[in-house]
C-alpha positions as CSV (number, residue, x, y, z in Angstrom):
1,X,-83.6,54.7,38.6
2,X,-80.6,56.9,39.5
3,X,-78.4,56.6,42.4
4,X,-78.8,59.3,45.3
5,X,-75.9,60.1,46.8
6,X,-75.7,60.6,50.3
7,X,-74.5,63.9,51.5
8,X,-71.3,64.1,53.2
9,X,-71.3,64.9,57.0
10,X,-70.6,68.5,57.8
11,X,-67.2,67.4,59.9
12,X,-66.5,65.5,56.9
13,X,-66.3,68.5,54.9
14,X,-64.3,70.8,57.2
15,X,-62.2,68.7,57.9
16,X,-61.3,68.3,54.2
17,X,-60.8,72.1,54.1
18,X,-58.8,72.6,56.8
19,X,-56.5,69.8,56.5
20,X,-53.5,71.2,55.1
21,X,-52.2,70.0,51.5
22,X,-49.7,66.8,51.4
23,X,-46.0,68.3,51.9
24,X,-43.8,67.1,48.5
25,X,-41.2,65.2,49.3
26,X,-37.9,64.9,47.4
27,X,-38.9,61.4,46.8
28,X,-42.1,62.5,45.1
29,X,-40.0,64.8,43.1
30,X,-37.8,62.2,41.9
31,X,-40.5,59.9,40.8
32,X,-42.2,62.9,39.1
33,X,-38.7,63.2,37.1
34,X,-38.3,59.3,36.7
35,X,-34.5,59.7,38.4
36,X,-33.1,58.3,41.7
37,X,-33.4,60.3,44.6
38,X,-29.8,60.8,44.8
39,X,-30.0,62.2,40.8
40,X,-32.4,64.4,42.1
41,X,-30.3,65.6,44.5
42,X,-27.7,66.3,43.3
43,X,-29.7,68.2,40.5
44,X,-31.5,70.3,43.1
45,X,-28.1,71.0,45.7
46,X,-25.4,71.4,42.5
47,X,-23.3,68.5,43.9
48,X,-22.0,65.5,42.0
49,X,-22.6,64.9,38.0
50,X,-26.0,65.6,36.4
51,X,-26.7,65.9,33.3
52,X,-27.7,69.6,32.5
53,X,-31.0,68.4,30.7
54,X,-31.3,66.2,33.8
55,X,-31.0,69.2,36.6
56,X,-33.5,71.6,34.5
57,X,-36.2,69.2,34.7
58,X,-36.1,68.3,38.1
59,X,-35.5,72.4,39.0
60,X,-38.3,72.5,36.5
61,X,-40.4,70.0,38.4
62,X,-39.6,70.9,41.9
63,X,-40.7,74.7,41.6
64,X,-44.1,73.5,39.8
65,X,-45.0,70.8,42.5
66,X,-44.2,73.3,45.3
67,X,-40.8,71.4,46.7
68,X,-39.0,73.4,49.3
69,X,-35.6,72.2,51.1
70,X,-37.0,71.3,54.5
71,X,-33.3,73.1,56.7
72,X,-34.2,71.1,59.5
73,X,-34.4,68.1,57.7
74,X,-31.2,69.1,55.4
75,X,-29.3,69.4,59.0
76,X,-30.3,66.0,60.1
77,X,-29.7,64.3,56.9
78,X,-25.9,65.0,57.1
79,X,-25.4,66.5,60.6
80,X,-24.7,69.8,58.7
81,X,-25.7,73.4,58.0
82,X,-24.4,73.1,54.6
83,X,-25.9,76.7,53.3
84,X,-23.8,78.1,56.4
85,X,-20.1,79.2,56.4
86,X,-18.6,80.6,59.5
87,X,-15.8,83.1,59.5
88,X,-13.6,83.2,62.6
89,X,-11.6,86.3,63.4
90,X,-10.1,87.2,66.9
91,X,-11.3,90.7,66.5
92,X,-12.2,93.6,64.2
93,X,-10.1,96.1,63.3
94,X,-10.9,99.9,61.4
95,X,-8.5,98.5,58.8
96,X,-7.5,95.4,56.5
97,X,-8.7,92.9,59.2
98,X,-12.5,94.1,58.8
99,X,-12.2,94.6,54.9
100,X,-11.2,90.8,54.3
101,X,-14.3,89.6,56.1
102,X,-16.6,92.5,54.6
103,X,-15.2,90.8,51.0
104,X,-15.6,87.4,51.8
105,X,-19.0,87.4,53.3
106,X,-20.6,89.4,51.0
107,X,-19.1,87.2,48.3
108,X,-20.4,84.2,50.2
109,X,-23.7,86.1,50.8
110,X,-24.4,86.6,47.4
111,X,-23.7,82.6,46.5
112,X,-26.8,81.8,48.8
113,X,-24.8,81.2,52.3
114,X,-25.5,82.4,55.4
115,X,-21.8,83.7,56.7
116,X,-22.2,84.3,60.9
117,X,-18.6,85.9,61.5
118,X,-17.5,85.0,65.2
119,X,-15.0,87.4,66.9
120,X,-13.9,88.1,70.2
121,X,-12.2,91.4,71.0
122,X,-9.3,93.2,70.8
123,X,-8.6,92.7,74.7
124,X,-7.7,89.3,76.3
125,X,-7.6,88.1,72.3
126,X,-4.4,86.2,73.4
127,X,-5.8,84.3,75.7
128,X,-6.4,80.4,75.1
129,X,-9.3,79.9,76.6
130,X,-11.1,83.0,75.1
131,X,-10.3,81.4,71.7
132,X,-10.6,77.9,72.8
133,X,-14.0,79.5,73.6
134,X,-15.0,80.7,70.4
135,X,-14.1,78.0,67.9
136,X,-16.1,75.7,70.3
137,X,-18.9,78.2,69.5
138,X,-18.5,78.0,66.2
139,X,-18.0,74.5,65.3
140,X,-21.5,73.5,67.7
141,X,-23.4,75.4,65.1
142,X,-22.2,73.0,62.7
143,X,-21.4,74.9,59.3
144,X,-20.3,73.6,56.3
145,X,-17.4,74.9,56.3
146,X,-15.0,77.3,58.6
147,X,-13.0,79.9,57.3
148,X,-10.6,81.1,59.7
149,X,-8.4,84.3,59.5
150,X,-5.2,82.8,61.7
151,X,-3.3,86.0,62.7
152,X,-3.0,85.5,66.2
153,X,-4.2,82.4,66.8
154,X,-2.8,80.1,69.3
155,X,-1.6,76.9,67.6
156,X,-3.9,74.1,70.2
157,X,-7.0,75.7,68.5
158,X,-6.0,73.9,65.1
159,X,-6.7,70.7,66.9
160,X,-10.5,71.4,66.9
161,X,-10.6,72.7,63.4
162,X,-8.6,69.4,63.0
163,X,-11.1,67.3,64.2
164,X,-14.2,69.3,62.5
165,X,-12.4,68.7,59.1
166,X,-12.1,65.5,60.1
167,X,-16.0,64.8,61.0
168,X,-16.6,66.0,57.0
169,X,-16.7,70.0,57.6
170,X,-14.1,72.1,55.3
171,X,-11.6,74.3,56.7
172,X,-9.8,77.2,55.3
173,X,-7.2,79.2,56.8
174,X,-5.8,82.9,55.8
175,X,-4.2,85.0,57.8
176,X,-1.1,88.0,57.3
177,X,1.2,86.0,59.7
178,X,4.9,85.5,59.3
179,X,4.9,84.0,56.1
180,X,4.2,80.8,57.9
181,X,1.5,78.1,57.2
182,X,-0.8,77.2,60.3
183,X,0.0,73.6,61.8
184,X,-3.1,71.9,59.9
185,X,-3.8,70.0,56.7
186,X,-6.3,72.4,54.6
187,X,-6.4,75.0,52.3
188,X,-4.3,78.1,53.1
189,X,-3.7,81.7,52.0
190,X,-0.9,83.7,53.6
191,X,0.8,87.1,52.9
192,X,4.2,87.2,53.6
193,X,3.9,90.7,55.7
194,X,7.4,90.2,57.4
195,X,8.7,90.6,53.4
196,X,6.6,93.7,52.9
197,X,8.2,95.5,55.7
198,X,11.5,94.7,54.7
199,X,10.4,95.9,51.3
200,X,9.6,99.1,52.7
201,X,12.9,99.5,54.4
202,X,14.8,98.3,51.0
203,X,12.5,101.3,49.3
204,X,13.8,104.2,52.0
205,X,17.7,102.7,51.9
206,X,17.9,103.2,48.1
207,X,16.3,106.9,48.6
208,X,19.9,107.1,50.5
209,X,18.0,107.0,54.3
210,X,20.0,105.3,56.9
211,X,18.3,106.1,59.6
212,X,14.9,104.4,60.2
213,X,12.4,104.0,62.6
214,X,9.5,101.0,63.0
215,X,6.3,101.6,64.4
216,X,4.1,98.5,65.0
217,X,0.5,98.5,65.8
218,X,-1.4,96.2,68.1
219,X,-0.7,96.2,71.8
220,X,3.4,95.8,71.3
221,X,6.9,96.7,70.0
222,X,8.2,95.7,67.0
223,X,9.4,92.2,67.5
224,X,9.2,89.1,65.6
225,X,9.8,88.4,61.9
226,X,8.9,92.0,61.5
227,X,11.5,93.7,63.3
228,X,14.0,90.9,62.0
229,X,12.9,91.4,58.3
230,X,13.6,94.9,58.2
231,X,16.7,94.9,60.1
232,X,18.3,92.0,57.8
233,X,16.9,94.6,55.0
234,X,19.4,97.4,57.1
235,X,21.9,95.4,57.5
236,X,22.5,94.8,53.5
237,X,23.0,98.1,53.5
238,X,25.2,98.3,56.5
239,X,22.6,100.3,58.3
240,X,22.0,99.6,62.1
241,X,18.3,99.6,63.4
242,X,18.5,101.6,66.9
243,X,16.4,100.3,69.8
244,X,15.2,104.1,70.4
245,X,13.8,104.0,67.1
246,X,11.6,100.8,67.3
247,X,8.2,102.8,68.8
248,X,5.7,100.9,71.0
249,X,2.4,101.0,71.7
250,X,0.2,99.9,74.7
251,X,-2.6,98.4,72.3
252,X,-5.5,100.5,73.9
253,X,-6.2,103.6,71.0
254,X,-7.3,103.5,67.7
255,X,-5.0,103.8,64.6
256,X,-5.9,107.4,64.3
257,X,-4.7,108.4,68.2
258,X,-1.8,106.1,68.1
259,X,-0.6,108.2,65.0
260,X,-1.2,111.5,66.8
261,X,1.1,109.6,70.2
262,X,3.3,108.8,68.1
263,X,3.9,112.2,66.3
264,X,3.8,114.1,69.6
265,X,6.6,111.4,71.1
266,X,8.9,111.8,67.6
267,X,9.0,115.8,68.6
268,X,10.5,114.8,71.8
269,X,13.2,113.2,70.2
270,X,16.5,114.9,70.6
271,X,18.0,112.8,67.6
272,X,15.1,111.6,64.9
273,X,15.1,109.1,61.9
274,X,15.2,110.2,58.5
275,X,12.3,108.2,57.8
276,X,9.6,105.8,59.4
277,X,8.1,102.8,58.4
278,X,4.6,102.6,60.1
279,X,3.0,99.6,60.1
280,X,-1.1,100.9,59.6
281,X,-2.3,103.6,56.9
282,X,-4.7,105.2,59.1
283,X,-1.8,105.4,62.0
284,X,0.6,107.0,59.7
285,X,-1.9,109.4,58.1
286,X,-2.6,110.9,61.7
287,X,1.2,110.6,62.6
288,X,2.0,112.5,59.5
289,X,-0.8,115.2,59.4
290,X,0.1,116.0,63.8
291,X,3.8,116.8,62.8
292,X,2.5,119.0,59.6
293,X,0.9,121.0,62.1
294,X,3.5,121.2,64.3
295,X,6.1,122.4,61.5
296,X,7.2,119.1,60.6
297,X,7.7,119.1,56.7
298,X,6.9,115.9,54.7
299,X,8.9,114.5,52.9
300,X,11.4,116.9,52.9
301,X,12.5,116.7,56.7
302,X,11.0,113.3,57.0
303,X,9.8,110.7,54.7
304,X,7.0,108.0,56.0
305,X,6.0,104.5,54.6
306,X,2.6,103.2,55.4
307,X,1.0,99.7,55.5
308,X,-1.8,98.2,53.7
309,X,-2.9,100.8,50.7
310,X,-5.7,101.9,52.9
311,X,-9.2,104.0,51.6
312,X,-6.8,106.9,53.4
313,X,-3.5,106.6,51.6
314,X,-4.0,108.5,48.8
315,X,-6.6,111.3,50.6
316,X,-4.1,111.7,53.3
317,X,-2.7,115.4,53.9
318,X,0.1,114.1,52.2
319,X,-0.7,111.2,50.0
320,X,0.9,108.1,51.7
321,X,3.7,105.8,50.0
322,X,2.6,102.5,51.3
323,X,3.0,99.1,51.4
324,X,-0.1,97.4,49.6
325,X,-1.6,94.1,51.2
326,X,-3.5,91.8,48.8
327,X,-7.0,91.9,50.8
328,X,-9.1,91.3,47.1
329,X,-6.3,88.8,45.9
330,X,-7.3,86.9,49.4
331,X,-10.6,87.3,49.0
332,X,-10.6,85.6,45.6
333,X,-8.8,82.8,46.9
334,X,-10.7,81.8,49.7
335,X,-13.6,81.9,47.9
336,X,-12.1,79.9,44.8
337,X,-11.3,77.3,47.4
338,X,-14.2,77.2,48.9
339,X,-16.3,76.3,45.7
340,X,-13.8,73.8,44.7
341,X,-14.9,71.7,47.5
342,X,-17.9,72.4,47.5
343,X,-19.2,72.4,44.1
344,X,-16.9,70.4,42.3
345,X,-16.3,68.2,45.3
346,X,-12.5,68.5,44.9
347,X,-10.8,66.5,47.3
348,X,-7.1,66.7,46.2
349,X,-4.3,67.9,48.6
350,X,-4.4,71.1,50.8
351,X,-3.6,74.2,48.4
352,X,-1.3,76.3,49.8
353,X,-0.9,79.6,48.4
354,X,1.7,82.7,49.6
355,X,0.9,86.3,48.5
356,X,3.3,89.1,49.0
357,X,2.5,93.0,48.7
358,X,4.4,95.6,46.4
359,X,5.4,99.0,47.5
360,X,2.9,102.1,46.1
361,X,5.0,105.5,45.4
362,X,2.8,108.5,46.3
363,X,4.5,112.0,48.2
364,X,5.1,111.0,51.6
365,X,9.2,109.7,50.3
366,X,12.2,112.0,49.3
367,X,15.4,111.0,48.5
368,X,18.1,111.4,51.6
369,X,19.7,115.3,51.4
């Protein structure tokens, strides 16, 4: 006599179709791969040692069995975003400032993170609670790491960066400061861009110019390490730098209009350099290309140095000598950093790396007559 089976309820039923499949856990994979959970991983995130027979068969297993990284869980697990890296800027410029960050995060991008940049704006940039402000921001999002471009920053925002580092975040620092190191211990990146303008002046004194002007960008007058730099330069030479020659600007036009000011103020002059240093390619292209129009031959009456070995420097009306800044060679670094500690979980000492930029000859220079 054979056994009749009883049919299954009709709730009984739709409830097995509708209830959704068993979600596969990294334990499950583990098992599946007859590892530890912490093998698996570490196979799975590319942290710590495994085997590379090891790591293809639980990537193997994980993709058949369906395993996904659960973010929320990955956040709660370590209190960290770790496929997020943000990049801290006080502002974005037309120029090098915008390049570095378009470098970095699409390098980052393309390594899987996501790279939020946070920036503030050109005005009220200097003050402390606007970037107090913003690295508060950034740090409650909780990335994996922070890489912070330090040009302007005030030093009593280290301390938070200081303390996220401390609570197991990773912090790198670059910046085209004074050739100085920011006050915290991490992995660093500086240009020297105090030596590049004196490298510039050095350039125009051995082409026999005595007279130089300095035009600084940015909402001031050449001051700092930069106007020092270039003077010391001068003074080798026994050249004085004359205070009617250090040209200011009130911060609020783009490179391109401060040129043009600049060019239209330089025709006012009664006595004029032999030669300017100007410290932004897009500002000397304009500067240049206003006094070709008004007469103003270049080099022969005037010879002009850029900054940075912009996209514009050699397209300019007359291709511009220029200072190059290593924006790529920065780049690189940061990035090399980054995966150090990430990847190869290098914990050694802070790296601390200075760059310095070279000068590029194109027409914009003469010798003195």
């Amino acid at each position: 006599m054979g056994i009749i089976q009883t049919p299954k309820p009709v709730w009984e039923i739709f409830e097995t179709m509708i209830s959704p499949r068993k979600t596969v856990t990294l334990a499950d994979v583990a098992r599946a791969a007859n590892v530890s959970k912490t093998t698996a991983s570490h196979a799975l995130s590319g942290k710590g040692y495994v085997s590379s027979a090891t790591r293809e068969s639980v990537l193997r297993l994980a993709d058949e069995m369906g395993f996904s990284v659960d973010p929320i869980a990955r956040l709660l697990s370590n209190g960290r975003c770790e496929n997020t890296v943000g990049l801290y800027t006080l502002d974005l410029d037309l120029s090098q400032r915008t390049r570095q960050l378009q470098l970095i995060q699409a390098q980052l991008n393309d390594m899987g993170y996501s790279v939020p940049i946070y920036a503030y704006g050109y005005r009220g940039r200097d003050d402390l609670s606007v970037q107090m402000e913003l690295v508060s921001g950034l740090i409650a999002q909780r990335p994996a790491a922070i890489v912070c471009n330090m040009s302007g920053v005030r030093k009593e925002v280290f301390e938070p960066l200081r303390r996220f580092q401390a609570d197991g975040g990773i912090v790198i620092c670059y910046g085209y400061g004074y050739g100085e190191f920011a006050p915290i211990e991490c992995d660093q990146i500086i240009y020297a861009e105090p030596e590049s303008f004196a490298c510039a002046a050095r350039y125009l004194l051995e082409l026999g110019h005595r007279e130089i002007g300095l035009f600084s960008v940015g909402h001031r007058k050449p001051q700092g390490a930069m106007l020092e730099s270039v003077r010391d330069a001068m003074r080798e030479f026994g050249a004085p730098l004359r205070d009617e020659w250090l040209f200011e600007n009130d911060g609020l036009l783009r490179y391109e209009e401060d040129g043009h000011r600049l060019a239209n103020h330089f025709l006012t002059l009664e006595k004029r350099p032999s030669a300017v240093i100007v410290a932004n390619d897009y500002c000397a292209a304009a500067f240049v290309a206003t006094l070709t129009r008004a007469g103003v031959r270049v080099p022969q009456e005037l010879s002009v140095v850029g900054h940075d070995n912009d996209a514009i420097a050699p397209y300019a009306v007359v291709p511009l000598t220029t200072v190059s800044a290593p924006v790529e060679e920065i780049a690189e670094k940061v990035i090399e950093m980054l995966q150090s500690r990430v990847l190869r979980n290098y914990s050694g000492a802070p790296r601390k790396i200075l760059l310095r930029g070279e000068i590029i000859q194109r027409q914009s220079c003469a010798p003195k007559n």
